[in-house]
C-alpha positions as CSV (number, residue, x, y, z in Angstrom):
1,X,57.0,101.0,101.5
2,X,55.0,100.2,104.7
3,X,54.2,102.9,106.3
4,X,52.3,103.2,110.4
5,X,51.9,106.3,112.2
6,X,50.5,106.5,115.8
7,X,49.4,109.7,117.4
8,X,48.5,109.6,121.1
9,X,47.1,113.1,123.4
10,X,43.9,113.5,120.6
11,X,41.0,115.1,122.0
12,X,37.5,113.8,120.1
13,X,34.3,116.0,119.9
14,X,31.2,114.7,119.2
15,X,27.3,115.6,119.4
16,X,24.2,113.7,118.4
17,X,22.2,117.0,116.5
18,X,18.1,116.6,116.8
19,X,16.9,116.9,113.5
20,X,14.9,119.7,114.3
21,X,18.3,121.2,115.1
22,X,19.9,120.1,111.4
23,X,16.8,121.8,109.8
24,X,17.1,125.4,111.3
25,X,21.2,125.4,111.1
26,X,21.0,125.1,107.2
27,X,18.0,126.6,106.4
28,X,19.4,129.9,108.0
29,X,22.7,129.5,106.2
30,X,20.1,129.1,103.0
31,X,18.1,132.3,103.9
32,X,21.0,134.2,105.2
33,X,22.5,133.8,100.8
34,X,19.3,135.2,100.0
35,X,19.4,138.3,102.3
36,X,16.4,137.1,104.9
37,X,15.7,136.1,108.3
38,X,14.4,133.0,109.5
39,X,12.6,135.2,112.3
40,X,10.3,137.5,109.9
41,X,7.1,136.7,109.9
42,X,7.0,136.1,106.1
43,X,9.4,133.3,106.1
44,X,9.1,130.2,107.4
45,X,10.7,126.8,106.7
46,X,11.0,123.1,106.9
47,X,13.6,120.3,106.5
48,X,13.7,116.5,105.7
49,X,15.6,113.6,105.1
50,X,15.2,112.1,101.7
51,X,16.4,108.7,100.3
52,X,17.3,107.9,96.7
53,X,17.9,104.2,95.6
54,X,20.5,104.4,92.9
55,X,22.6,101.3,91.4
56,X,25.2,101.5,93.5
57,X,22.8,101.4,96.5
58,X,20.6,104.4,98.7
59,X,21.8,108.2,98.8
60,X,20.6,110.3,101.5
61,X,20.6,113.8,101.8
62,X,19.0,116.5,103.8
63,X,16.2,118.4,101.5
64,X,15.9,121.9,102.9
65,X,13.1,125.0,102.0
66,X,12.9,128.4,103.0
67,X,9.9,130.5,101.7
68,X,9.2,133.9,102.1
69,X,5.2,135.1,101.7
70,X,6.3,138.4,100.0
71,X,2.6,139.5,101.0
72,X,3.2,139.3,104.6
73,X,6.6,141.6,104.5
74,X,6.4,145.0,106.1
75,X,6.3,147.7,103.4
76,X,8.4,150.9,104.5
């Protein structure tokens, strides 16, 4: 069976992300599991892009850290 669909009236969205952008969007889905805010002064964070060479060729992935400095959080 041959099989051809076409679909016309599509609407496309699309948007070039900084990666300074990319690094605070997950790193405050990341801190957010964890119960913190990326605005306290006792976290802070950072964000790369890593490359692996493998046999089937290079794997790329985002590498993202949030730390908190449990000495700088406000005692109540």
């Amino acid at each position: 069976m041959k099989a051809q669909a076409t679909r016309t009236n599509v609407t496309t969205y699309s948007a070039k992300v900084p990666d300074g952008e990319i690094t605070e969007a997950l790193c405050k889905v990341l801190a957010d599991q964890h119960g913190f805010d990326l605005d306290d002064a006792s976290v802070r964070y950072r964000g790369y892009l890593t490359s692996e060479d493998t046999s089937t060729g290079f794997k790329h992935s985002w590498q993202i850290e949030v730390t908190v400095d449990h000495s700088k959080e406000v005692v109540l």
